[in-house]
C-alpha positions as CSV (number, residue, x, y, z in Angstrom):
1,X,0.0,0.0,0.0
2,X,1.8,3.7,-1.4
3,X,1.5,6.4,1.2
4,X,-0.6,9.2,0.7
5,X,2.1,11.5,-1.5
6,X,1.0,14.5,0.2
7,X,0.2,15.5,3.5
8,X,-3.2,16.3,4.0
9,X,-4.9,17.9,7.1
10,X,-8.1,17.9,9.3
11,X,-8.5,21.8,10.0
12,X,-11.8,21.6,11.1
13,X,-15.0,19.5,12.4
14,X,-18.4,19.3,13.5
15,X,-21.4,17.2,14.6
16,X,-24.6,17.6,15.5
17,X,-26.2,15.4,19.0
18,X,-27.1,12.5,17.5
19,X,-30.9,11.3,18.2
20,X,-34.5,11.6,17.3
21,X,-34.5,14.7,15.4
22,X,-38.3,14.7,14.4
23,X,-38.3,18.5,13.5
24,X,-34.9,18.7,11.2
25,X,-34.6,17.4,7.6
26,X,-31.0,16.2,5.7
27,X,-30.3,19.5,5.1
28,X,-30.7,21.5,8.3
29,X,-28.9,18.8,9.8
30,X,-26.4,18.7,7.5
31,X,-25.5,22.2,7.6
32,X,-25.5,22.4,10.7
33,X,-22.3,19.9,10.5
34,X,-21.3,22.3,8.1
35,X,-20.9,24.9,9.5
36,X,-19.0,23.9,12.2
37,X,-16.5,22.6,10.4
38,X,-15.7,25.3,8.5
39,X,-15.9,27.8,11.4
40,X,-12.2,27.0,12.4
41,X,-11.3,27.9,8.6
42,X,-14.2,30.4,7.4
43,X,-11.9,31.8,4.1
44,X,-10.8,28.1,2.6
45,X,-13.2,27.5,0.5
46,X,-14.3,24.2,-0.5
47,X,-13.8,22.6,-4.1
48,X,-15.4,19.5,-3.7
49,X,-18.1,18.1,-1.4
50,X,-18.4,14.8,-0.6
51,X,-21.6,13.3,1.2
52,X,-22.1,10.1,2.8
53,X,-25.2,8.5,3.3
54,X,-27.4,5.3,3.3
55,X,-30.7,5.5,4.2
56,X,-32.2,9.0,2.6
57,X,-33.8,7.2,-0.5
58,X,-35.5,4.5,1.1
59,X,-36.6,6.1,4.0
60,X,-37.1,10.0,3.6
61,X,-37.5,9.4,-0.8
62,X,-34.8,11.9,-1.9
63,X,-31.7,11.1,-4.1
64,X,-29.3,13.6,-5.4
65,X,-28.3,14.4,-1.9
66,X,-25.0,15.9,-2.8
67,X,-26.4,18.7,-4.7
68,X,-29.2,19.4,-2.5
69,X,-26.5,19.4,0.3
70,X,-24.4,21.8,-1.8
71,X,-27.5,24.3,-2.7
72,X,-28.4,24.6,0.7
73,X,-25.1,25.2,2.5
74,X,-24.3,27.6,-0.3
75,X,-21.8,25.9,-2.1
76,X,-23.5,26.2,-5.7
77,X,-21.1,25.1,-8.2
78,X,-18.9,22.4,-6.7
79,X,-18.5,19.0,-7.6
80,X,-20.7,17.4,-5.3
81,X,-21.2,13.5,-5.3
82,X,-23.0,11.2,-2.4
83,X,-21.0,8.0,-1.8
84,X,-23.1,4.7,-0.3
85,X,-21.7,2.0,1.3
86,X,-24.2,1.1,3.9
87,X,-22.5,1.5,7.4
88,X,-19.6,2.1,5.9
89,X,-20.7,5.2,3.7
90,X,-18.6,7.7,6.1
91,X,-15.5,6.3,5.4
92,X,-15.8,5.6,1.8
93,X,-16.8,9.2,1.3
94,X,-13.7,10.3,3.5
95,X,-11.9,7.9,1.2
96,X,-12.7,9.5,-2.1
97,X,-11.7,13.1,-0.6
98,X,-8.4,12.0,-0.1
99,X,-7.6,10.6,-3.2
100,X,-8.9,13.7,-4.9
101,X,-6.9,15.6,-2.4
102,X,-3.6,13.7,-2.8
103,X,-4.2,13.3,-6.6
104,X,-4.0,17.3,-7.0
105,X,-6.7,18.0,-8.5
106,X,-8.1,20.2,-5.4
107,X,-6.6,21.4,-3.1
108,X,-9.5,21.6,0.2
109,X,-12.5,19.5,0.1
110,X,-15.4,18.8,2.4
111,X,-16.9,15.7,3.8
112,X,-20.3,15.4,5.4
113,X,-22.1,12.7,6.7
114,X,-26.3,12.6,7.6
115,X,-28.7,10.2,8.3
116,X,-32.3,10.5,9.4
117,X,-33.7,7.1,10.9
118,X,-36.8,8.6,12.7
119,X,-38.4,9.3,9.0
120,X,-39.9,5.7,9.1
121,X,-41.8,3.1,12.0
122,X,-39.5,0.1,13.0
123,X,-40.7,-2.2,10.0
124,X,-39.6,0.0,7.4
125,X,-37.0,1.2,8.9
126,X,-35.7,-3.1,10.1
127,X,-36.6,-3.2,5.4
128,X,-34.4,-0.2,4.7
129,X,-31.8,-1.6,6.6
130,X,-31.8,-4.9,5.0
131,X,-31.0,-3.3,2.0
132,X,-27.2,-4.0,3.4
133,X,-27.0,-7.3,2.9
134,X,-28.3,-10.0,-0.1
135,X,-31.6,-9.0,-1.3
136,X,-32.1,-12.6,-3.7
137,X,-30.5,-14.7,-0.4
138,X,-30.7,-13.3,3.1
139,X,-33.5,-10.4,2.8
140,X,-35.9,-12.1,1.0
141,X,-36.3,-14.4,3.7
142,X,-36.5,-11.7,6.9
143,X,-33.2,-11.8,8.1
144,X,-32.8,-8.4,9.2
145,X,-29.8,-7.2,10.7
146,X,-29.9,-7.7,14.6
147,X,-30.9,-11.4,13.3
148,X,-27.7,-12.0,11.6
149,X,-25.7,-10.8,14.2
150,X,-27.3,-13.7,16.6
151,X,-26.4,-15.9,14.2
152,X,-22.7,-14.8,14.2
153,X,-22.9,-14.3,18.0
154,X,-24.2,-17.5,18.9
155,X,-21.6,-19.5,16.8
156,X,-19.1,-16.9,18.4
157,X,-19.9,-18.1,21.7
158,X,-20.2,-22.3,20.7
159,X,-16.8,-22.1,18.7
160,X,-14.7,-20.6,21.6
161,X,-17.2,-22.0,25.2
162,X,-17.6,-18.5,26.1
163,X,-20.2,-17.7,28.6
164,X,-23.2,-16.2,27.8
165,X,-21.9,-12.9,29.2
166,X,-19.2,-12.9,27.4
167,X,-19.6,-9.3,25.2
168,X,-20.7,-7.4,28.2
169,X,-17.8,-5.4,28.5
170,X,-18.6,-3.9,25.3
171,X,-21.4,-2.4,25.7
172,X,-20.5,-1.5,29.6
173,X,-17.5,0.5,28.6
174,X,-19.3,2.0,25.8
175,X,-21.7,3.0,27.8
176,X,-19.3,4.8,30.4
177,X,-17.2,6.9,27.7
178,X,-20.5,7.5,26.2
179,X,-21.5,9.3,29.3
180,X,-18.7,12.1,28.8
181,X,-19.9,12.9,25.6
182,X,-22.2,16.1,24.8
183,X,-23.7,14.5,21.9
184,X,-24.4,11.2,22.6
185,X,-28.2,9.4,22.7
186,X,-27.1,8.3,26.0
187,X,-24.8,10.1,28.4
188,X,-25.0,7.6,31.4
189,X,-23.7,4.2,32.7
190,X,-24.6,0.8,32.4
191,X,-24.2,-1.6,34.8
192,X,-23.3,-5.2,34.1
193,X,-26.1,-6.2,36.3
194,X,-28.6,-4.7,33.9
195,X,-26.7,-6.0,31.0
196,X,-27.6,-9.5,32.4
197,X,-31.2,-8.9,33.0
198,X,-31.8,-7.2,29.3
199,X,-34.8,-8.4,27.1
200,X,-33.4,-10.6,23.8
201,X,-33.9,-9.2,20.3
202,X,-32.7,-12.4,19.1
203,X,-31.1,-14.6,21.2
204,X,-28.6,-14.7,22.2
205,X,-28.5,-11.2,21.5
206,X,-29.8,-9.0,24.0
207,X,-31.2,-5.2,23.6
208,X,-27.7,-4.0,25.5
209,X,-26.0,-5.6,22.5
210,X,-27.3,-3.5,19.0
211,X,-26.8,0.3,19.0
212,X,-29.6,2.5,18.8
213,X,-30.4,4.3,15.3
214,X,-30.3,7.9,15.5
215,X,-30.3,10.4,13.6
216,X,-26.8,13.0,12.7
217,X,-24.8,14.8,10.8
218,X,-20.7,15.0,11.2
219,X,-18.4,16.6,8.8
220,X,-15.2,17.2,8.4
221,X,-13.0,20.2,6.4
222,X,-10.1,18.5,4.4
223,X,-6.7,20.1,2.9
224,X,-3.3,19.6,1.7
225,X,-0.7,21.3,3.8
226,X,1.6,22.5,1.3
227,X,-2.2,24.4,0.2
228,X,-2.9,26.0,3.0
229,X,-0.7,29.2,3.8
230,X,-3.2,30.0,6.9
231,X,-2.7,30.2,10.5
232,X,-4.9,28.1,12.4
233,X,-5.4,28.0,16.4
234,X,-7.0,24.0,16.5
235,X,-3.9,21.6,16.6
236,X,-3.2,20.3,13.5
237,X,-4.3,16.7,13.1
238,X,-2.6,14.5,9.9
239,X,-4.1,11.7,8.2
240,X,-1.3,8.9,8.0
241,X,-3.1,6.2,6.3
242,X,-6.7,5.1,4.5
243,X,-7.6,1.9,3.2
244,X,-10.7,0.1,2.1
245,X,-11.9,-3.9,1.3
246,X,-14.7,-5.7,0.8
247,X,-15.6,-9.7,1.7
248,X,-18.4,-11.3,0.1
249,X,-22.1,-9.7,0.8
250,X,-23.7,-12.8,1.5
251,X,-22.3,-14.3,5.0
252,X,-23.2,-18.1,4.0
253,X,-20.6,-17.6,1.2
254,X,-17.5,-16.9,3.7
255,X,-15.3,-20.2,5.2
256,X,-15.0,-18.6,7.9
257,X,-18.2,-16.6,9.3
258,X,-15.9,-15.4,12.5
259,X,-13.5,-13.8,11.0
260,X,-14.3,-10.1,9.1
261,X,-11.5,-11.1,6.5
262,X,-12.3,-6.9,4.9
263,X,-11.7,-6.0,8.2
264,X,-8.2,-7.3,8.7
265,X,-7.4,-6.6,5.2
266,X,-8.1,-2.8,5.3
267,X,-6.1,-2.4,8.6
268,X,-3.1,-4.7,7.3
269,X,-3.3,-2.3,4.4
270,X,-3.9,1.0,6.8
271,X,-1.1,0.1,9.3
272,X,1.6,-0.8,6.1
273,X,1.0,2.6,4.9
274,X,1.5,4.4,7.9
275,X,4.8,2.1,8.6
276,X,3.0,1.4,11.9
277,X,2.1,-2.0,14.0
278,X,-1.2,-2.3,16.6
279,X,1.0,-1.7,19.3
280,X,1.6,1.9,18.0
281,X,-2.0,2.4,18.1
282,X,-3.7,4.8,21.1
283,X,-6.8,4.0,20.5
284,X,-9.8,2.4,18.4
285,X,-12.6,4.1,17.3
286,X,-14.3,0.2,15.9
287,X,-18.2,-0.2,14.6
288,X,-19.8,-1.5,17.3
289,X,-23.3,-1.8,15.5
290,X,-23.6,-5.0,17.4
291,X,-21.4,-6.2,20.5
292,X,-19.9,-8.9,18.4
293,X,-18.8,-6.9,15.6
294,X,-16.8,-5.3,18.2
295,X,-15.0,-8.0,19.6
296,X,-14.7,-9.3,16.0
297,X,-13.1,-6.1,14.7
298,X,-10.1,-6.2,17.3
299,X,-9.3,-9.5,16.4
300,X,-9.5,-8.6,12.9
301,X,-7.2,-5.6,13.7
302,X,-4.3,-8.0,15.1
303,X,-5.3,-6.5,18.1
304,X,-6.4,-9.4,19.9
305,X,-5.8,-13.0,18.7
306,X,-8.8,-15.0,17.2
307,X,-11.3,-16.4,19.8
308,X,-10.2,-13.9,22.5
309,X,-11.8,-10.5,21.5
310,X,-14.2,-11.2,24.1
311,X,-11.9,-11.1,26.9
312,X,-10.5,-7.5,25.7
313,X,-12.3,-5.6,27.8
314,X,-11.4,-6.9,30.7
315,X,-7.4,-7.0,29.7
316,X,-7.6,-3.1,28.7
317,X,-5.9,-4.2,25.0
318,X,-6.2,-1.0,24.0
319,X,-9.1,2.5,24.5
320,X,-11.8,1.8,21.8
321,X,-15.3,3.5,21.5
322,X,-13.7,6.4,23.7
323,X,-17.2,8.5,23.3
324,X,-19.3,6.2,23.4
325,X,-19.3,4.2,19.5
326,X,-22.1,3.6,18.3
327,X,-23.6,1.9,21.6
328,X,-24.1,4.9,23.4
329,X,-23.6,8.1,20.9
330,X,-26.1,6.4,18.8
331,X,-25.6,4.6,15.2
332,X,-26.1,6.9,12.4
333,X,-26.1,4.8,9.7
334,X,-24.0,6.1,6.4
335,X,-22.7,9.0,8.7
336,X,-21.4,6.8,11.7
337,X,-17.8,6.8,9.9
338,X,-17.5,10.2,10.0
339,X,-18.6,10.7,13.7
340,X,-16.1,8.5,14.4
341,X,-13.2,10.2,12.6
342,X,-14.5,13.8,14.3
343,X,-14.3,12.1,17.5
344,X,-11.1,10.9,16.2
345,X,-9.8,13.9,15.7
346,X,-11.3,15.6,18.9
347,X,-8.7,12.8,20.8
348,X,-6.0,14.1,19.1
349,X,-6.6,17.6,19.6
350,X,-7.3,17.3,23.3
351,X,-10.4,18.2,22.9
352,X,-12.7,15.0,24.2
353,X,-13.3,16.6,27.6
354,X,-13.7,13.7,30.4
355,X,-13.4,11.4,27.4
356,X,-10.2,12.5,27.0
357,X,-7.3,9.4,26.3
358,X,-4.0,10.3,27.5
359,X,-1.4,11.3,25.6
360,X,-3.0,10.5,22.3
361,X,-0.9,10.7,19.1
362,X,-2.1,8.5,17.0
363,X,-5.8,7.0,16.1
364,X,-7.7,4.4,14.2
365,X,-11.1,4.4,13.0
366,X,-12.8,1.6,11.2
367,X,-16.4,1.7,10.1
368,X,-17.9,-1.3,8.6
369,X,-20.7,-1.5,5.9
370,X,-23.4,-5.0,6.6
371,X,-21.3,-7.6,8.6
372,X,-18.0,-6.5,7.7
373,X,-19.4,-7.0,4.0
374,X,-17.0,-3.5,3.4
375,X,-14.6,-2.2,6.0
376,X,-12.6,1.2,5.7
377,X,-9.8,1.7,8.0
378,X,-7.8,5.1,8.8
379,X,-5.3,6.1,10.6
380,X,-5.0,9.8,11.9
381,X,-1.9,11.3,14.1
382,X,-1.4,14.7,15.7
383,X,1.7,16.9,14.7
């Protein structure tokens, strides 16, 4: 994997609360995002506008999101393009900014993520989302999402005798970073007691174990350095490495369903760019859409060995979901990639408040689309 030839730079962020925003469309949330991103840099302006999303035209009927996005935050005239990749639509879209950014053809570009999941009652909304995995082989049958990931869960737990406990700790430390975060669905603790007494969606997964949907925006201002001649006040954050992969979409078509094969592939690829090995790592910003893709994703990361990803949270491997994740900030569909690299970057700039990881220099954020079905991996480092 080539390193990025050029350096190119966070300057700014933003991010709106994530939850049931029933009096906000796309675009006011959206701009919102916006605007905060660009407060930090008000005179770059933006050549290129990039907008991630999954859910906006099955559930709220509107395509052609990018423009709309454009018109509305007053960027008429740029190249605007919306990027889909189910859950993994954030870092896709981040993706395609830097490539455009280190190929030279601009020079600053923005990237905004918005989802609105409280357009739609829960069967629509359980159909809209099952448009993220096989429509001829899984969702024709009603295997929705949550459903799969018992599946996965409960062979998780057979293959390796672990008790029926066993992913507690994800959600409980979500939970508790969750509750330092301004913008989170849920800004409190979770006891392991009440973990244990949760109703089952499916068994054996249990209501503490799937994130909530919410709805968001989070967006993030992008430039090369050797573009930028202005003096900003934010610490400047880097990206060192981005990588993407895919597995097949269909789960009953992998040899081995434990193992998120596009997930170890995009942070192999991640981590040889950046000339860097898990141990260099700070901290973890992983998908936890479902408690198992959690422990899943550090063993896919090398971060963990296979088997043992349950017993991480307990061994403090490494600070992961250090606001909250998806758990307890809420999961915003296409957008949750870009949350994650905002929070990201709020690490970095020691800016997370009582979330906070000490001495943070380098980051990883992964964001996966289906079950691992596409996994984008990338690595950001303060100078």
């Amino acid at each position: 994997m080539k390193p990025l030839p050029h350096d190119i730079m966070i300057l700014g962020v933003g991010m709106t609360p994530v939850g049931e925003h029933w009096d906000r469309s796309l675009r006011d949330l959206a701009l919102e995002a916006i605007l905060e991103a660009r407060r930090c840099a008000p005179t770059l302006e933006p050549e290129a506008l990039y907008v991630a999303n999954m859910l906006a035209g099955s559930l709220s009927g509107q395509a052609h999101l990018a423009a709309l996005i454009a018109d509305f935050a007053a960027l008429q005239g740029v190249e605007a393009v919306t990027v889909e990749g189910a859950g993994a639509s954030g870092g896709l879209a981040f993706r395609q900014a830097l490539l455009a950014l280190a190929s030279g053809q601009i020079d600053i570009a923005l990237v905004v993520g918005v989802e609105k999941c409280s357009e739609r009652v829960t069967a629509e909304l359980e159909a809209a989302l099952a448009t993220s995995s096989d429509a001829d082989y899984e969702a024709v049958h009603g295997l929705t999402n949550a459903a799969q990931a018992a599946l996965i869960m409960q062979r998780y737990l057979m293959e390796y005798d672990a008790p029926p406990d066993a992913l507690a700790g994800f959600p409980v430390t979500a939970h508790a970073n969750g509750a330092h975060n301004p913008f989170a669905m849920f800004q409190r603790a979770l006891a392991p007691e009440r973990y244990a007494k949760a109703g089952m969606i499916s068994a054996p997964l249990n209501m503490y174990d799937a994130a909530p949907l919410g709805d968001g925006a989070a967006a993030l201002l992008l430039a090369r350095s050797d573009a930028v001649a202005e003096e900003f006040t934010m610490p400047r954050v880097r990206v060192r490495a981005s990588a993407a992969a895919t597995d097949t979409l269909a789960l009953h078509d992998r040899k081995e369903p434990l193992v998120f094969h596009a997930a170890t592939r995009a942070t192999t690829f991640a981590l040889q760019q950046a000339e860097l090995t898990p141990a260099d790592i700070d901290f973890f910003e992983l998908h936890d859409r479902f408690s198992i893709y959690a422990a899943l994703s550090l063993e896919a990361g090398g971060f963990t060995p296979h088997g043992a990803g349950w017993k991480s949270t307990a061994d403090g491997v490494l600070p992961f979901c250090t606001m909250g994740g998806s758990k307890a900030r809420g999961d915003t569909g296409g957008a949750t990639g870009l949350y994650q690299l905002v929070e990201a970057t709020l690490q970095l700039q020691g800016l997370a408040g009582g979330a906070q990881v000490k001495d943070a220099k380098i980051g990883m954020t992964q964001c996966l689309g289906g079950a691992a079905t596409t996994a984008v991996t990338h690595i950001l480092e303060r100078i």
